[in-house]
C-alpha positions in Angstrom: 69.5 3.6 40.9 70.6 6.0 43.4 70.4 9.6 42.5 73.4 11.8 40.9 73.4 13.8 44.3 73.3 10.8 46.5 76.1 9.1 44.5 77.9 12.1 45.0 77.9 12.1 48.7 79.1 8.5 49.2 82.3 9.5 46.6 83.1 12.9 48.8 81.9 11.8 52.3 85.2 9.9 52.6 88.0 12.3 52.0 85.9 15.7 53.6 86.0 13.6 56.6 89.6 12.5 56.3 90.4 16.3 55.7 88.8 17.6 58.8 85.6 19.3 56.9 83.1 18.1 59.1 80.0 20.5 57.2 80.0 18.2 54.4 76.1 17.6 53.9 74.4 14.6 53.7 72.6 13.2 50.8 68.9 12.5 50.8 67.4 10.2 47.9 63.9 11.2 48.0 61.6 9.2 45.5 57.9 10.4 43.7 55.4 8.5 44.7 51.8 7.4 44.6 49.0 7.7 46.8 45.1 7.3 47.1 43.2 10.1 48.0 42.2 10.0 52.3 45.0 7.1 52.6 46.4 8.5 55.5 49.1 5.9 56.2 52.3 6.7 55.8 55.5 6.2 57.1 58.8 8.4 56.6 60.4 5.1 55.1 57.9 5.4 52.0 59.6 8.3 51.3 62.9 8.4 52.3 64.9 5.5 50.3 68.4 6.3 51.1 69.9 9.5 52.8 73.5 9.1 52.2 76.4 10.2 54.3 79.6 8.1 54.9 80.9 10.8 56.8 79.1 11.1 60.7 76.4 9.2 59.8 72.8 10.1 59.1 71.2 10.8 62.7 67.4 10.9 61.1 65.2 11.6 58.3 62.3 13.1 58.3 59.4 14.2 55.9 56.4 16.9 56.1 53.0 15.7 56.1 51.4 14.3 53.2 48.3 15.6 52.1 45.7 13.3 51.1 42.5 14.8 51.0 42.6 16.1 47.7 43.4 14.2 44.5 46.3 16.1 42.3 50.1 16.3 42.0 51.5 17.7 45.5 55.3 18.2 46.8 56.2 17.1 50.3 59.4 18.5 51.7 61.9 15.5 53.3 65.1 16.8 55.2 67.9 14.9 56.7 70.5 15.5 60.2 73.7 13.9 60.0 75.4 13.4 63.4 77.3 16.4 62.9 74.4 18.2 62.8 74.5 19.0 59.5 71.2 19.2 57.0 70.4 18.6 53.8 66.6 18.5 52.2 64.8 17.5 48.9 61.2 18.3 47.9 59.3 15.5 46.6 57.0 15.2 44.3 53.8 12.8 45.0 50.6 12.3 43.3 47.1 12.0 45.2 44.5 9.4 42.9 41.2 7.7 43.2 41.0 4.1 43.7 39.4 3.0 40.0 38.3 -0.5 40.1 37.7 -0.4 36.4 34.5 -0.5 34.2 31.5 -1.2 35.9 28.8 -3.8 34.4 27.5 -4.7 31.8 31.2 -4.0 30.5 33.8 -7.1 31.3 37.3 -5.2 32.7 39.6 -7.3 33.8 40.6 -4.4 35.9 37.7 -5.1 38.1 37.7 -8.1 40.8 34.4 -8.8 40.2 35.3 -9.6 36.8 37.9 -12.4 37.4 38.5 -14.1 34.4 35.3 -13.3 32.2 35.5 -12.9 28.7 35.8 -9.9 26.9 32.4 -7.8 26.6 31.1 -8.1 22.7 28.0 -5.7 22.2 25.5 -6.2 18.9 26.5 -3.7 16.2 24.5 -0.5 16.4 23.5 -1.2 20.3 24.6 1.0 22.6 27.5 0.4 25.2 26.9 1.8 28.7 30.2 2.8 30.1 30.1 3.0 34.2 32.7 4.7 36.0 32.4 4.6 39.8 35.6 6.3 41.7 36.4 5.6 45.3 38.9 6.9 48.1 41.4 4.7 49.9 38.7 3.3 52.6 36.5 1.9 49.7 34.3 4.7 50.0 32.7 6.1 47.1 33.5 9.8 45.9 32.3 12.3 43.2 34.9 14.4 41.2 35.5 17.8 41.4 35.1 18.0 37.1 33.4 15.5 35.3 35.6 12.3 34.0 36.4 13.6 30.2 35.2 10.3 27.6 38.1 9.5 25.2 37.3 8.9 21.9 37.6 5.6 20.9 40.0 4.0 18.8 39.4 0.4 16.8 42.2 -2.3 18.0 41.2 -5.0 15.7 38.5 -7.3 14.9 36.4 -10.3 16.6 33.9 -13.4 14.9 32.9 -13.7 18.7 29.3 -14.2 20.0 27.2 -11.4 21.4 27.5 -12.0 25.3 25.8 -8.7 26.4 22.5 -7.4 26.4 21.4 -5.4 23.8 20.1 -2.3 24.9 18.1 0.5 22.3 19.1 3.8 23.7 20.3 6.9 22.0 24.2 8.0 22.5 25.5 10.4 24.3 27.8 13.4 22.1 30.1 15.4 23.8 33.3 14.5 25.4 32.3 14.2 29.2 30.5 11.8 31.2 27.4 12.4 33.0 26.8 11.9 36.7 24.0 9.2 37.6 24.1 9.1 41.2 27.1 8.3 42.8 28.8 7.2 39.4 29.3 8.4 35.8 27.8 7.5 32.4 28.8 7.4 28.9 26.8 6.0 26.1 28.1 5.3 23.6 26.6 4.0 19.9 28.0 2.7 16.7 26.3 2.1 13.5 25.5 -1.7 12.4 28.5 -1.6 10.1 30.6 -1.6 13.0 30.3 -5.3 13.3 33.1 -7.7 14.1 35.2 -4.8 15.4 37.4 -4.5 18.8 37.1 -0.7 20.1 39.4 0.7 23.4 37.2 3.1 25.2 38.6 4.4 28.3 37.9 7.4 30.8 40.1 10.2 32.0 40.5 11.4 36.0 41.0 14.8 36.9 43.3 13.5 39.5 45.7 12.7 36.1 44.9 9.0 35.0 43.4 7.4 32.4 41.6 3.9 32.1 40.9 2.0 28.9 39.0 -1.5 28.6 38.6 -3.1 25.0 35.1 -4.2 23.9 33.9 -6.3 20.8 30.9 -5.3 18.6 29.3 -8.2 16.6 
């Protein structure tokens, strides 16, 4: 759907023209966007979906740099020269994320290639569940947060008669509403009582670069 401003331009362009009023402005249809953090490719077209002017004729578009190297919500400026020389620009609002591959082992995401078409995770009842979160930038290298990744608490989905499929592992849980950094990745543990049993829970993870992640996981 074209924007108000652009639609505007195509219904005015026509009869400014016609009437000798050559300053009438051209239209640029700027859209948000989404990009990793360090992906440096990027092409005006990405941005720029339609700069509108029926009138001269758009001469070019172009946009600022994007920046990249942080992850966050930016705003890149993109300004279009009709042949008349006239200008018109729009700021444009982008976002900056990790690549998230989803859950690391030993939990089944689907999210995650390595994954494929496994079944769905289902943990013994009062085990604890070692959530792995592992963040990367656009050229598959790994990177560390500026904050730690914030746990969400989890909320039960519905219930499963499925076989245990994971290994059970006796550790105490974690409290608190962060993960903790192991290395070059990020750990939760997390530990329900026995009474939990045949129970689906959706735990997930939120970025600081905005986004959130959930897998579901069964508890027998």
């Amino acid at each position: 759907m074209l924007r108000r401003d652009c639609l505007k331009a195509l219904a005015l362009a026509p009869a400014a023209w016609a009437a000798g009023k050559p300053r009438f402005r051209p239209a640029i249809c700027a859209y948000s966007f989404r990009k990793q953090l360090a992906d440096k490719s990027m092409s005006y077209a990405d941005i720029i979906r339609m700069a509108a002017d029926t009138g001269a004729g758009v001469e070019h578009a172009t946009c600022d740099s994007v920046v990249t190297n942080t992850v966050g919500t930016k705003t890149v400026t993109c300004t279009a020269v009709d042949r008349a020389g006239n200008t018109a620009s729009s700021a444009v609002t982008y976002a900056v994320v990790y690549r998230f591959e989803g859950f690391q082992q030993p939990i089944n995401d689907p999210a995650n290639a390595s994954c494929g078409a496994c079944s769905q995770s289902v943990f013994k009842a009062g085990s604890t569940v070692s959530a792995i979160v592992r963040l990367k930038d656009a050229t598959g290298a790994i990177v560390l947060s500026a904050t730690l990744p914030e746990w969400l608490t989890p909320v039960q989905v519905g219930s499963s008669t499925a076989d245990v499929n994971e290994t059970d592992v006796n550790a105490d849980g974690m409290s608190g509403s962060t993960y903790q950094q192991v290395g070059q990745q990020y750990l939760y543990l997390w530990k329900r009582t026995a009474r939990s049993h045949r129970t689906v829970w959706r735990i997930g993870v939120r970025l600081d670069d905005g986004q959130t992640y959930t897998v579901d996981i069964a508890l027998r």
